[in-house]
Residue frames as a rotation matrix with the C-alpha (Angstrom) as fourth column:
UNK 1
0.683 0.658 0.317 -16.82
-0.122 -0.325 0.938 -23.34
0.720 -0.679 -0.142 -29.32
UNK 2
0.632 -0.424 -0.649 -13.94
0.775 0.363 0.517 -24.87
0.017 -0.830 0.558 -27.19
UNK 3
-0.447 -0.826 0.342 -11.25
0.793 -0.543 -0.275 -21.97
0.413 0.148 0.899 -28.60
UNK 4
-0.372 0.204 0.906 -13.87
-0.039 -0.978 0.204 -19.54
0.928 0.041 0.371 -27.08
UNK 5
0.862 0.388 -0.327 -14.22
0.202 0.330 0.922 -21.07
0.466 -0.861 0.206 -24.00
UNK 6
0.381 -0.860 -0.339 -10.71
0.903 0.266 0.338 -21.66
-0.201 -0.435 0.878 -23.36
UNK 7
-0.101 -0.164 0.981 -10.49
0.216 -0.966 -0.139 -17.56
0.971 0.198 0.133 -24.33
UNK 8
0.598 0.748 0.287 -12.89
-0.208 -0.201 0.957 -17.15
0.774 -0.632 0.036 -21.14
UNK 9
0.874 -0.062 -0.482 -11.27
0.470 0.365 0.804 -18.97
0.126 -0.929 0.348 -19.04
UNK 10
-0.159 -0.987 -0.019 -7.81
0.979 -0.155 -0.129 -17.25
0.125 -0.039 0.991 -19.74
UNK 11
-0.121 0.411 0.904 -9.56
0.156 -0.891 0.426 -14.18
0.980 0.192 0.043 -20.07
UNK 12
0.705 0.687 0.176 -11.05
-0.238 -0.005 0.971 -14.83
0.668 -0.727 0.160 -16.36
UNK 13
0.664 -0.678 -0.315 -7.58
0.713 0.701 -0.005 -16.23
0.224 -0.221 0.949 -15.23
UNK 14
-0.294 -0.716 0.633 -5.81
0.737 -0.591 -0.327 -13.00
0.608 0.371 0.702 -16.49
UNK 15
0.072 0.540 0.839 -8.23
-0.184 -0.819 0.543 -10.95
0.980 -0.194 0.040 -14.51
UNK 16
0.977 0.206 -0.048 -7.55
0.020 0.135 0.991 -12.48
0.211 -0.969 0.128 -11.11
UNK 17
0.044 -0.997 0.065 -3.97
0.999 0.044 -0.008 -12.98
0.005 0.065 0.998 -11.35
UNK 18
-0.336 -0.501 0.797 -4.30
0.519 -0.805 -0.287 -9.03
0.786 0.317 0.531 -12.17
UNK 19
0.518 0.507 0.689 -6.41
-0.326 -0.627 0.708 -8.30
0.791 -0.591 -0.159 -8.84
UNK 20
0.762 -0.432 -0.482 -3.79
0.647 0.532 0.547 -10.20
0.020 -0.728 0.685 -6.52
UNK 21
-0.264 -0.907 0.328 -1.04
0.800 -0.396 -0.451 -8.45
0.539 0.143 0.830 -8.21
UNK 22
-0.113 0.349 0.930 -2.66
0.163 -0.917 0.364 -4.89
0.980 0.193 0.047 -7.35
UNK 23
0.750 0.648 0.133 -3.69
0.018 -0.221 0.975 -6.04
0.662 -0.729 -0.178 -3.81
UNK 24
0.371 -0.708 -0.600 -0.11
0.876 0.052 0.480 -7.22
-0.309 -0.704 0.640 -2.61
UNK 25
-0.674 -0.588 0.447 1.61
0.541 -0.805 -0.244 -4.05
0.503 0.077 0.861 -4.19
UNK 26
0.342 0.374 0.862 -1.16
-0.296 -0.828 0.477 -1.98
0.892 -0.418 -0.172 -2.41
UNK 27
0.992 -0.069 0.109 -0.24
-0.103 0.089 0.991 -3.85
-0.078 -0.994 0.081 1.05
UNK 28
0.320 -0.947 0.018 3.37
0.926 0.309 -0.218 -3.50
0.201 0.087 0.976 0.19
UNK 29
-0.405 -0.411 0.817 3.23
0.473 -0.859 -0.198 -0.26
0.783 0.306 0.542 -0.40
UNK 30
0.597 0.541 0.592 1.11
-0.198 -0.615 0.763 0.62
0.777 -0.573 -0.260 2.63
UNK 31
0.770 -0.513 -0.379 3.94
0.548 0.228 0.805 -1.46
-0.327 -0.827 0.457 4.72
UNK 32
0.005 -0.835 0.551 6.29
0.896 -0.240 -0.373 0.80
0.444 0.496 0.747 3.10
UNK 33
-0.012 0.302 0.953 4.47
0.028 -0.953 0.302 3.93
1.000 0.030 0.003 4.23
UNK 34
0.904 0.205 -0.375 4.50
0.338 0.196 0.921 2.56
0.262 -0.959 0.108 7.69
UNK 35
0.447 -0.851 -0.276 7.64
0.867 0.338 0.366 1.90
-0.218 -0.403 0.889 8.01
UNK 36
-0.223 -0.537 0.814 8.22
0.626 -0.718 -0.303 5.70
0.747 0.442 0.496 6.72
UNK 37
0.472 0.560 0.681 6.17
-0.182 -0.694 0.697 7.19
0.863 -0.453 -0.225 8.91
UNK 38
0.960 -0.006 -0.281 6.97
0.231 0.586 0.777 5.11
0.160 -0.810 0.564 11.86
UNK 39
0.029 -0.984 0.174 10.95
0.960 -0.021 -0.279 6.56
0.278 0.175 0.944 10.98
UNK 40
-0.585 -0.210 0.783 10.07
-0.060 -0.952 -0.300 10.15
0.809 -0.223 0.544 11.17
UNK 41
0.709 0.705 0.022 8.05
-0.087 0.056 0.995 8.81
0.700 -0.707 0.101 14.66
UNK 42
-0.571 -0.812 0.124 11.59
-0.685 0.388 -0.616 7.91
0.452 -0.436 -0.778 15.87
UNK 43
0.604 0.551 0.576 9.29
-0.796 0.463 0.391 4.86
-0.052 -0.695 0.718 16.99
UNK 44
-0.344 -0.877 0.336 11.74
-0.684 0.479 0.550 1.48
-0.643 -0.041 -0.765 18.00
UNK 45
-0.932 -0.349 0.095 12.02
-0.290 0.878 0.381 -1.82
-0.216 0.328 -0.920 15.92
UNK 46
-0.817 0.551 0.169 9.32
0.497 0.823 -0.276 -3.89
-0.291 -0.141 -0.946 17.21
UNK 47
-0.517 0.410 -0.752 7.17
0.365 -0.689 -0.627 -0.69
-0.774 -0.598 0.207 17.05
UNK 48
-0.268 0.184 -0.946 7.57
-0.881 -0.445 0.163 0.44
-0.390 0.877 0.282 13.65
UNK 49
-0.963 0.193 -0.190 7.00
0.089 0.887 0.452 -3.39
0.256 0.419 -0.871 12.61
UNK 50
-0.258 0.956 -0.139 3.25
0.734 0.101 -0.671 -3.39
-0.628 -0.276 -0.728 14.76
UNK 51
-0.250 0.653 -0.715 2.63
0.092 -0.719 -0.689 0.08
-0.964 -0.238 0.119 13.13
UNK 52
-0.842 -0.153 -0.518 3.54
-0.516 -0.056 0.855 -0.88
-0.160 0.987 -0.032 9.17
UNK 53
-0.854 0.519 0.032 0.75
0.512 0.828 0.228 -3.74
0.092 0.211 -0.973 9.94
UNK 54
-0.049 0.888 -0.457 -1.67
0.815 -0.229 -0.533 -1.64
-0.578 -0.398 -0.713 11.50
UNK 55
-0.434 -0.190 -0.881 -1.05
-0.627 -0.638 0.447 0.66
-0.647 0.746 0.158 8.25
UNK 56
-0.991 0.126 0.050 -1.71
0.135 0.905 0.404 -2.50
0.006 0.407 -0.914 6.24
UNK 57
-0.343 0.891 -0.298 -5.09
0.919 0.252 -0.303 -2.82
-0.195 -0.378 -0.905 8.31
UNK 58
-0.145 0.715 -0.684 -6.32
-0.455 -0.662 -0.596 0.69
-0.879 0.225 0.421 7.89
UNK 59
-0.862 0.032 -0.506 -6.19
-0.495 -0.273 0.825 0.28
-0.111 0.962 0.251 3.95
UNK 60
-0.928 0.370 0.036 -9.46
0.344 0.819 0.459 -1.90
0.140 0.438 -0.888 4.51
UNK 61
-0.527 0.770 -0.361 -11.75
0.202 -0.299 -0.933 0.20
-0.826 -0.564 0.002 6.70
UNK 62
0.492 0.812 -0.312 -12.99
-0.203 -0.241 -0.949 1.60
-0.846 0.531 0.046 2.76
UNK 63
0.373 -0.622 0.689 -11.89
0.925 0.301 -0.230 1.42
-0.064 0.723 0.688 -0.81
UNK 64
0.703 -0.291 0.649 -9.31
0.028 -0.900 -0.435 3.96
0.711 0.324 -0.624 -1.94
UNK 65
-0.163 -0.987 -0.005 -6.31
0.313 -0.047 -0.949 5.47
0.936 -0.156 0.317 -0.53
UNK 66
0.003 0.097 0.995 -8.09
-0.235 -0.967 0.095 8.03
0.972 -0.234 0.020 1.80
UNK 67
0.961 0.107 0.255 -7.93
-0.233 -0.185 0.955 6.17
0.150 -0.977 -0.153 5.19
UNK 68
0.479 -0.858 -0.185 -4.71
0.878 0.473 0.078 5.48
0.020 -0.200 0.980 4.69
UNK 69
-0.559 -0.499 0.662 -3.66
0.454 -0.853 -0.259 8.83
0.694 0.156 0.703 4.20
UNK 70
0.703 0.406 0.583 -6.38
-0.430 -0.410 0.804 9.92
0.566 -0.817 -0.114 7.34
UNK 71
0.770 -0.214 -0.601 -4.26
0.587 0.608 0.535 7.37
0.251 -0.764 0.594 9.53
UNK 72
0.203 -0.807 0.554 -0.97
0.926 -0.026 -0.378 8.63
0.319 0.590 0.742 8.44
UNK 73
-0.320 -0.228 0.920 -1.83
0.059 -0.974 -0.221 12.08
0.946 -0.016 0.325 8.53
UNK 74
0.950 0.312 -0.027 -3.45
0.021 0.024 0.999 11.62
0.312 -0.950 0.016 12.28
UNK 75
0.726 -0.568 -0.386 -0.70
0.660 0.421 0.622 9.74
-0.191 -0.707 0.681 13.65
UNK 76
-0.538 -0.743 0.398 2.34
0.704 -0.656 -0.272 12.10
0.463 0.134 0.876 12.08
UNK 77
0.181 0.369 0.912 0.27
-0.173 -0.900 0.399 15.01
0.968 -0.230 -0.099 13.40
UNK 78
0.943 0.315 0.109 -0.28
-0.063 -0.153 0.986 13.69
0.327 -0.937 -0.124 16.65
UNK 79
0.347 -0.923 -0.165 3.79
0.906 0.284 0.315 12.84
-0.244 -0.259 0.935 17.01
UNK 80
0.800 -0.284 -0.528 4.30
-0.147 -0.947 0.286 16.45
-0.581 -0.151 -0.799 16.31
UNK 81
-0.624 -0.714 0.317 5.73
0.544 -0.105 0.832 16.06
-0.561 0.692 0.454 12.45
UNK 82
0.137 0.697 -0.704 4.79
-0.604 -0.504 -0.617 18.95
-0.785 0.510 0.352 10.50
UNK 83
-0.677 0.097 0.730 3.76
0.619 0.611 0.493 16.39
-0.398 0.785 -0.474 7.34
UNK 84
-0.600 0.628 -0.495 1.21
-0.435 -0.776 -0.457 17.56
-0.671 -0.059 0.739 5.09
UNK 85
0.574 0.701 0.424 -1.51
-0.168 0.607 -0.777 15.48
-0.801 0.375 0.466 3.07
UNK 86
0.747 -0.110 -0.656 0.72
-0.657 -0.280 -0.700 16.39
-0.107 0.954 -0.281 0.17
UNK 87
-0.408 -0.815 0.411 3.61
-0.852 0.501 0.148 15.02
-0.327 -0.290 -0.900 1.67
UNK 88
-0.339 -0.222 0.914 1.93
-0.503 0.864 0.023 11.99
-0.795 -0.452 -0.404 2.16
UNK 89
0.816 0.568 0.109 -0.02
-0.027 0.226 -0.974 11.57
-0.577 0.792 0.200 -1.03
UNK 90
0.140 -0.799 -0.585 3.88
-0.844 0.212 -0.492 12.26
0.517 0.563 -0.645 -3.06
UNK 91
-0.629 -0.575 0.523 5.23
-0.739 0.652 -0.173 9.68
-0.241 -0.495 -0.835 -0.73
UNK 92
-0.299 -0.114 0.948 2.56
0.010 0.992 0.122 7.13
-0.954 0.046 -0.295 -1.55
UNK 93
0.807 0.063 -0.587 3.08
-0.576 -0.130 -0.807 7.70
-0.127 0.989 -0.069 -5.26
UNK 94
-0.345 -0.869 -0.355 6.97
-0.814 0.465 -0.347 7.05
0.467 0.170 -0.868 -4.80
UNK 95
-0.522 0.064 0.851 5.94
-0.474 0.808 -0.351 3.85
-0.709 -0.586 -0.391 -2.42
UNK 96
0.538 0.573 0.618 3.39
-0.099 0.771 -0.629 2.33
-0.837 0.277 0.472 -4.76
UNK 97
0.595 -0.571 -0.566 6.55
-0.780 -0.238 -0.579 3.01
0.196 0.786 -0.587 -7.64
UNK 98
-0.135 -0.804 0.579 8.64
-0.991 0.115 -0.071 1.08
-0.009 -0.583 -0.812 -5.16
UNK 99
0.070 0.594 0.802 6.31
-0.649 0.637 -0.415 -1.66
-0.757 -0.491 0.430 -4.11
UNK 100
0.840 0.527 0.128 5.59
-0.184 0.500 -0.846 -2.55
-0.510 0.687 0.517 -7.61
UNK 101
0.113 -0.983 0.146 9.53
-0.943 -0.152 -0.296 -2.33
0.313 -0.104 -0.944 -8.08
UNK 102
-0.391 -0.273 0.879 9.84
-0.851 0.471 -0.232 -4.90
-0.351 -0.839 -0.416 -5.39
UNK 103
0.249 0.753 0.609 7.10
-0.358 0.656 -0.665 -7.23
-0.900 -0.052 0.433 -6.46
UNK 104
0.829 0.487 0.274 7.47
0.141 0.292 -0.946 -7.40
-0.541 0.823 0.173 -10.10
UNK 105
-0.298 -0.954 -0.023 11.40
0.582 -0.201 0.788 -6.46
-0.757 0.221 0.615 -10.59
UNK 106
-0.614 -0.481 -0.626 11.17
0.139 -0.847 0.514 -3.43
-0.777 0.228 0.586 -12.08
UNK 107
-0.552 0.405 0.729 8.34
0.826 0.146 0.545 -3.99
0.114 0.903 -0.415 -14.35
């Protein structure tokens, strides 16, 4: 009975450890996308730092990608960059490649 406990609990271990991983590469990767976007905004320093966070912060309003990619695609629109959803959906493919790159050295 203990070898099937102590399964559980690794079992239950393995499963959080794997939802942390997932959440920081998703807020990596969403400060990644900032900090892209915020480049083709020509926005300064301090700017493009406030706007990677407040990229960060959209990714909670629901689950999924899609307000991040509404935010994105707002804000590049309203700066007058011709982006397109596609764009941004390839771009956070290659970012969440990156992210997890970053986090996990290349794994």
């Amino acid at each position: 009975m203990t070898d099937f406990k102590d399964r559980e609990r690794a079992e239950e271990a393995k499963f959080a450890l794997d939802g942390e991983t997932a959440f920081r590469i998703a807020a990596r990767r969403n400060r990644l996308l900032g900090e892209w976007a915020a480049g083709l905004m020509n926005l300064t320093p301090e700017e493009a730092d406030a706007y990677s966070k407040a990229v960060v912060q959209a990714d909670f309003e629901e689950s999924g990608d899609e307000d991040v990619v509404r935010k994105l695609l707002g804000d590049l629109t309203a700066a007058q960059n011709d982006v397109s959803e596609a764009d941004i959906r390839e771009k956070l493919e290659e970012m969440t490649v990156e992210a997890r790159r970053q986090l996990l050295g290349g794994v």
